[in-house]
Each structure stands twice: as structure tokens, then as C-alpha cells.
C-alpha positions as CSV (number, residue, x, y, z in Angstrom):
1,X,0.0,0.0,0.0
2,X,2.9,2.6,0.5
3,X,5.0,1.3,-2.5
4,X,1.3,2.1,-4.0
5,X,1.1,5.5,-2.6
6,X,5.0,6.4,-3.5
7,X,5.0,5.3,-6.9
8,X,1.8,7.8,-7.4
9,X,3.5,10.3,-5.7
10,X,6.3,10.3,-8.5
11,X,3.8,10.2,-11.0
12,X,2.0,13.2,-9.6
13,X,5.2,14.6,-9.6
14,X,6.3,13.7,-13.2
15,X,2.6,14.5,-14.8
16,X,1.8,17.6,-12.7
17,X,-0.1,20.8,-14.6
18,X,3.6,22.7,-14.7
19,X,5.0,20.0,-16.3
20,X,2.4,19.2,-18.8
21,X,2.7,23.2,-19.5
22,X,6.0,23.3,-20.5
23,X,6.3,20.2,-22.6
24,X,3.0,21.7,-24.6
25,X,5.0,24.9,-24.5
26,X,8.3,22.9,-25.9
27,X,6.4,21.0,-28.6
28,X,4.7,24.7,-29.4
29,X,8.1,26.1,-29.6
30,X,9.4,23.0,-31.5
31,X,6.8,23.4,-34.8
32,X,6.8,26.9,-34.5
33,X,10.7,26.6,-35.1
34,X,10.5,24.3,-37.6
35,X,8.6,25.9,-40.0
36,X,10.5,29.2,-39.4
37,X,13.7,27.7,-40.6
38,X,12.0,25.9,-43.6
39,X,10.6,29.2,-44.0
40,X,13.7,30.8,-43.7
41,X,15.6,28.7,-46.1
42,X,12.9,28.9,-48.7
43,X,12.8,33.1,-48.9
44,X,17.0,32.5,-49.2
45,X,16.7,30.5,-52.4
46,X,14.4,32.8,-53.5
47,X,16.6,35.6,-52.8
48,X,19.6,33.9,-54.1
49,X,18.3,32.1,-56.8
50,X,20.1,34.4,-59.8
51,X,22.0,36.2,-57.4
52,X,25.0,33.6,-56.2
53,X,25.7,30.3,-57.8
54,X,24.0,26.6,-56.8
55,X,26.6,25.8,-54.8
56,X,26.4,29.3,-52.8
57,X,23.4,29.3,-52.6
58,X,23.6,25.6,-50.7
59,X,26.1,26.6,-48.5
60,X,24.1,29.4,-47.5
61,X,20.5,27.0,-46.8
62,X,22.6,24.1,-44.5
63,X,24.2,27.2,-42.6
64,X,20.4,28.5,-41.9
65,X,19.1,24.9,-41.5
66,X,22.2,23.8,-39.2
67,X,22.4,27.1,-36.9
68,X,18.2,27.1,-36.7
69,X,18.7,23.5,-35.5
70,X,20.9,24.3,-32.7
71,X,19.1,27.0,-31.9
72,X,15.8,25.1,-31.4
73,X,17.4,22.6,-29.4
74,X,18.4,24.5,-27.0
75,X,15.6,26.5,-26.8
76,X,13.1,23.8,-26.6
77,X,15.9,21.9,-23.7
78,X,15.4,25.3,-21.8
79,X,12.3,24.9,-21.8
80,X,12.0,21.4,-20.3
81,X,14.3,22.3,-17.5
82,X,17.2,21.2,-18.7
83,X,20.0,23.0,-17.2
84,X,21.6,24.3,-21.1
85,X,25.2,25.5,-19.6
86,X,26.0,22.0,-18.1
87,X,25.0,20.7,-21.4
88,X,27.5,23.3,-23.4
89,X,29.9,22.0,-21.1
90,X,29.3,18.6,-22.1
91,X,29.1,19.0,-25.2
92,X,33.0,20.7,-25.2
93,X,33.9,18.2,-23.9
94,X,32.4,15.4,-26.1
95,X,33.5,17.8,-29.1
96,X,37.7,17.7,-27.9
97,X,36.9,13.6,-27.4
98,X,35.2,13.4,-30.9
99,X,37.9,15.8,-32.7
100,X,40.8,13.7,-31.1
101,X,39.7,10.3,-32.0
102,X,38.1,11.3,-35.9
103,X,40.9,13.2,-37.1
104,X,40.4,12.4,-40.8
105,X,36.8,14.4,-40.2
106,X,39.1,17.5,-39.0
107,X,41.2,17.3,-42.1
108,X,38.2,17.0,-44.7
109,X,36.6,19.9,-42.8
110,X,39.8,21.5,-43.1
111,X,40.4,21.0,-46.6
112,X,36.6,21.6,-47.3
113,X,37.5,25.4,-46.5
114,X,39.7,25.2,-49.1
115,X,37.6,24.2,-51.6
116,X,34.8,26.5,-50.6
117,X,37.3,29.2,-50.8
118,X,39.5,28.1,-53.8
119,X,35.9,27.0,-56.0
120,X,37.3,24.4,-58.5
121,X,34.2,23.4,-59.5
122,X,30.4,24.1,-58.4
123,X,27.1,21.8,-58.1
124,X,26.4,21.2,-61.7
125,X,30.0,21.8,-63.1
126,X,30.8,18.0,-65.1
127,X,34.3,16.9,-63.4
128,X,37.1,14.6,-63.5
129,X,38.1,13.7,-59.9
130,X,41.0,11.2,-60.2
131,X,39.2,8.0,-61.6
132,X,35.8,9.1,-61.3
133,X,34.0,11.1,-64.4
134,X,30.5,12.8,-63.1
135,X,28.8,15.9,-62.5
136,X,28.4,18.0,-59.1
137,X,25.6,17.2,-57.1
138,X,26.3,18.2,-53.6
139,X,29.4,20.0,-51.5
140,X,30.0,20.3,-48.2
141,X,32.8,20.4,-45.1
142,X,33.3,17.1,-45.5
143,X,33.2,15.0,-49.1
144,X,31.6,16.1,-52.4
145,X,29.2,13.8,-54.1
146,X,29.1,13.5,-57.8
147,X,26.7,11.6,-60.2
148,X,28.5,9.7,-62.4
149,X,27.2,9.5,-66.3
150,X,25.8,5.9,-65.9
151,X,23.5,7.2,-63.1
152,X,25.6,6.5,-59.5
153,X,26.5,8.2,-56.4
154,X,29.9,8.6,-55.8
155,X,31.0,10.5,-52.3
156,X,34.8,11.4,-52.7
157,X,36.5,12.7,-49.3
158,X,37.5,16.8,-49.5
159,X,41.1,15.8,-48.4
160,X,41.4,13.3,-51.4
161,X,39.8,15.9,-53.8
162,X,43.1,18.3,-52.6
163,X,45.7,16.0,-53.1
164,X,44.3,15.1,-56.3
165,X,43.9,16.3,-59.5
166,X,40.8,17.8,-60.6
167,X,39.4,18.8,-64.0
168,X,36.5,20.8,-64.5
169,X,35.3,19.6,-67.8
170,X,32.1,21.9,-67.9
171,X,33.7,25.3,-66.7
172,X,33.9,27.0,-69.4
173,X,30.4,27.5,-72.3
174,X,32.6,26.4,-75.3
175,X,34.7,23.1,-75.5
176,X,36.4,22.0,-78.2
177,X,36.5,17.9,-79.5
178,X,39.7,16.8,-80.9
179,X,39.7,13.8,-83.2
180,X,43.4,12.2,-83.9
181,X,43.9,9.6,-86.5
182,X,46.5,8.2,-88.6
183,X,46.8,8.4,-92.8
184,X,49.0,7.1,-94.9
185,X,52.0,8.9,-96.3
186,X,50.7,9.2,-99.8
187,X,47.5,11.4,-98.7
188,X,47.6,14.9,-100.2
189,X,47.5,16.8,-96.2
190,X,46.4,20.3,-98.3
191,X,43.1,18.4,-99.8
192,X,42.8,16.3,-96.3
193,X,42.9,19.8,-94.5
194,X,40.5,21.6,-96.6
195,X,38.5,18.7,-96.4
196,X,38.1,18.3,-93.0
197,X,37.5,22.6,-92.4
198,X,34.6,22.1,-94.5
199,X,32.7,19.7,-91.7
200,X,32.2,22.7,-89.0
201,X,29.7,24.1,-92.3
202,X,28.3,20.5,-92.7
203,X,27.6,19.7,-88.7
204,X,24.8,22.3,-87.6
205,X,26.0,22.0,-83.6
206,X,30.0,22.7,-85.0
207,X,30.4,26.4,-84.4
208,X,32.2,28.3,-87.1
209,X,34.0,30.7,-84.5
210,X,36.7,29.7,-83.3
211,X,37.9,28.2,-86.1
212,X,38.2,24.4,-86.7
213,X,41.9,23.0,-85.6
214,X,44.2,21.1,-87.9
215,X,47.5,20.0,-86.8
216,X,50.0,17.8,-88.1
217,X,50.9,15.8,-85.0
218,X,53.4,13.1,-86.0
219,X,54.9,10.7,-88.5
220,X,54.7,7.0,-86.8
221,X,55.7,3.5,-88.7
222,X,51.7,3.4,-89.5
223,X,51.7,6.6,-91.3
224,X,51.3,10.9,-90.4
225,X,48.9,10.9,-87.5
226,X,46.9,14.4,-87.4
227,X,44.4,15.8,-85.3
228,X,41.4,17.6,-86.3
229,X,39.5,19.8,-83.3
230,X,35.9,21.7,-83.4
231,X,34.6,23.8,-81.3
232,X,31.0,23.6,-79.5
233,X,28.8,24.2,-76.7
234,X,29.1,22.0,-74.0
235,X,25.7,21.1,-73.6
236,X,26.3,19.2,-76.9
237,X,29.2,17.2,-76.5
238,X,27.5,13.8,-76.9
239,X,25.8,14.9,-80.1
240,X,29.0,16.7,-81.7
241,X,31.5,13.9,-80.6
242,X,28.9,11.2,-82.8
243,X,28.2,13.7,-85.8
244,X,32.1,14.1,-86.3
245,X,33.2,10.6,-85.7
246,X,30.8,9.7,-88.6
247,X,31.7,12.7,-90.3
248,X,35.4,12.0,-90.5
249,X,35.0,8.7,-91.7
250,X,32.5,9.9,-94.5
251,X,34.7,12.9,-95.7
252,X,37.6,10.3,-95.5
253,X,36.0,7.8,-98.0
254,X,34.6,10.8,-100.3
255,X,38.0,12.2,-100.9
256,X,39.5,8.3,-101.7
257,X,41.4,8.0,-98.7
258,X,41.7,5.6,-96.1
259,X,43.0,5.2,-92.3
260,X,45.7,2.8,-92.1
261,X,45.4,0.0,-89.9
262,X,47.7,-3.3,-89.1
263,X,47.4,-6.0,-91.5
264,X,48.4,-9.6,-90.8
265,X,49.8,-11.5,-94.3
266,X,49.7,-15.2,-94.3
267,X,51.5,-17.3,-96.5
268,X,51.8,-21.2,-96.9
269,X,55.2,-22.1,-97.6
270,X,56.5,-24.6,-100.5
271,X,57.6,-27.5,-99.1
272,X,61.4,-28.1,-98.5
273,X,62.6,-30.3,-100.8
274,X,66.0,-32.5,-99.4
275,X,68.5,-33.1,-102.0
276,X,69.0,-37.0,-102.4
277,X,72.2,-37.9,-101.3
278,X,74.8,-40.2,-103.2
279,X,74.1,-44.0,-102.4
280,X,77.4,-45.1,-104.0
281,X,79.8,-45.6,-101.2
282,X,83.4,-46.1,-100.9
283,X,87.1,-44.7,-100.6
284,X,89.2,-43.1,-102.3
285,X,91.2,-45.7,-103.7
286,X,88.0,-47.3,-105.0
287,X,87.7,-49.9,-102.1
């Protein structure tokens, strides 16, 4: 009957009308917050939209998402009686613990600085990041994620992205698609050249400024190799780099001349024929 009557009394205390005020009051607080900072971040893109760049304009929304977050959380811990300068002192402590057991976290932060700073690329931008070949979906402090051209997710470290070498394939509005190739030494190079100028007029994506590139590159057992260059938009790279290949090889047959390519000649011997040796024996002296 008293273990009865004490485990009500810490209900009473637990559910009491003060209690029940200020978790009503926290949850309140919690919504309210909530749709503030998705508020908050939607009036920001809208702001920033043609302002700043994607990636900017990214940066900007986690900041707003990440500090209103914090924010919240402390406010609606106040709330609940939850003694928030202990807690900050926990939490520095935790955060020295954490930052001295995950140092690899430290450096990608570090080097994500960097990056934000330096901008090598932004969230759209089509890169080369060592092996990988995709285009910019997301950065932050700590990796970027690209999205490769066969449709996967690829999350590369910011400290391996500085120690590597990047290429921004996309940074620029016009690009320009070299072909090389190899053609025999008897091809006239003056009627080849002319030839091959006359594609950028064919190929309606081929702009006619700059001008097409033609360069004699080497001369190699197989023949002169050369390489032949247009210039384009990158939006149509796929399209260009399929028109010209077929191109080429059309122009190339239409002005009778061919791309040399190994050839293997096989040829069945004659059979040896041994010379038929002397049966006659004997020695010198006719023995």
C-alpha cells in the first residue's frame, strides 16, 4: 500500500499541470521553429536564386538549417528544465573527445574550407576527380558527391579531392573535341585539311568561331597521324562527338582515302625439298 502511494507520488510529480505546460509549451516552440527555418531557407533561395551560384546558394541554406537547428534545441531543452550551460559544457567536452579520435573528419573539414574558398568546380560543373568522371551534385565540409554519367553516387573525401587532381570539364560555355587519327604517307595533307574545315559548315552543332583546328601531330611506322579539333557548346558534346566521328569517316572515304590499320599476311610455304644424297659408297682408292 505505500509502495502504491510512492509510486503515485512520482507520477503526480512527473505529470503535474507545470510539467504538462512546459512540454506543450516545448512541442509549441518546437513546430513553430520548424517551419520558421524551412521558411527561412525557402525566402533564401528565392533571394539567391540568380543572385549567387547553386553551390552558394547551398552553402548558405545548411548554414540557416544547421544554426536554426541548434538553436531550437536549446531553446526547446530550456524549456523542459534542462540545465543548457552544463549541457554546453558537455558538449566541449564530447567535441575535444570526438575531434581527437576522428581526425580524418578534422582534415576534410579543413580541406573543405579550401575548396569553398579556392571554388574548382560548383554543383552542376561535369568533373574529372582522379578516376571518377561525373557531375556535381552536392558540397560540403566534408566530401563532395558527384553523379557519375551511368547514373551512381559517388561520395569522394574533400582531403582526397586536394591532393588530387581535378578537372573541371564543364567550366567554361565552349569546349572543343579533338579527333586524332592516322593516314597514310601518300594522302595529299592540303586536300585532307580543306577537307576536314569544310565539316564545321556540314555539322549544324560545330560552331564556325573559333575556327576548326588542324594539326599535323606526327609521323609514326603506320603513317602521319593528325588531329582535327571543333569547337562547341558544352551542352552538346555527346551529339557533336557522334556527328564528327561519322563525319570524318564519310569525308575520309569521299576524298578516296583511307586510315591505315595493321594487317596480318599469311603465307603457306612450299615444301622443302632434301637433296637426295649419293648411295654409292666407298674410298678413295675405289675400295
Amino acid at each position: 500500500m505505500l509502495e502504491r502511494f510512492a509510486n503515485n507520488e512520482v507520477l503526480n510529480r512527473v505529470f503535474n499541470s507545470d510539467n504538462f505546460r512546459n512540454l506543450t509549451r516545448a512541442l509549441i516552440y518546437f513546430v513553430v521553429g520548424i517551419i520558421l527555418i524551412r521558411l527561412a531557407v525557402a525566402i533564401v533561395q528565392k533571394i539567391t536564386r540568380k543572385r549567387v551560384s547553386r553551390q552558394s546558394s547551398m552553402i548558405v541554406n545548411k548554414i540557416i538549417s544547421y544554426s536554426g537547428m541548434t538553436i531550437l534545441l536549446f531553446v526547446v531543452l530550456s524549456e523542459l528544465g534542462v540545465n543548457v550551460t552544463a549541457l554546453l559544457g558537455a558538449a566541449g567536452i564530447l567535441g575535444i573527445a570526438l575531434g581527437v579520435a576522428s581526425q580524418k573528419s578534422i582534415g576534410n573539414m579543413v580541406s573543405g574550407f579550401f575548396l569553398l574558398s579556392e571554388k574548382p568546380f560548383e554543383v552542376g560543373d561535369a568533373v574529372k576527380i582522379g578516376t571518377q568522371v561525373g557531375s556535381v551534385v552536392d558540397v560540403d565540409l566534408l566530401a563532395v558527391k558527384i553523379k557519375t554519367f551511368d547514373n551512381m553516387l559517388v561520395r569522394i573525401p574533400n582531403e582526397l579531392i586536394i591532393s588530387n587532381e581535378v578537372t573541371n570539364i564543364t567550366r567554361f560555355p565552349l569546349r572543343r573535341l579533338d579527333s586524332t587519327f592516322t593516314v597514310g604517307y601518300d594522302t595529299d595533307l592540303t586536300r585532307l585539311e580543306e577537307g576536314l574545315r569544310s565539316l564545321a559548315l556540314e555539322i549544324p552543332m560545330v560552331l564556325d568561331e573559333p575556327d576548326p583546328f588542324f594539326l599535323i601531330k606526327d609521323f609514326t611506322e603506320r603513317g602521319i597521324t593528325v588531329t582535327y579539333g571543333v569547337w562547341f557548346l558544352k551542352t552538346d558534346y555527346a551529339k557533336v562527338k557522334n556527328a564528327i566521328a561519322k563525319a570524318i569517316l564519310g569525308k575520309m572515304n569521299e576524298l578516296g582515302m583511307d586510315i591505315p590499320y595493321p594487317r596480318l599476311r599469311i603465307e603457306e610455304a612450299s615444301p622443302v625439298t632434301e637433296p637426295i644424297e649419293s648411295q654409292a659408297g666407298g674410298t678413295e682408292d675405289g675400295r
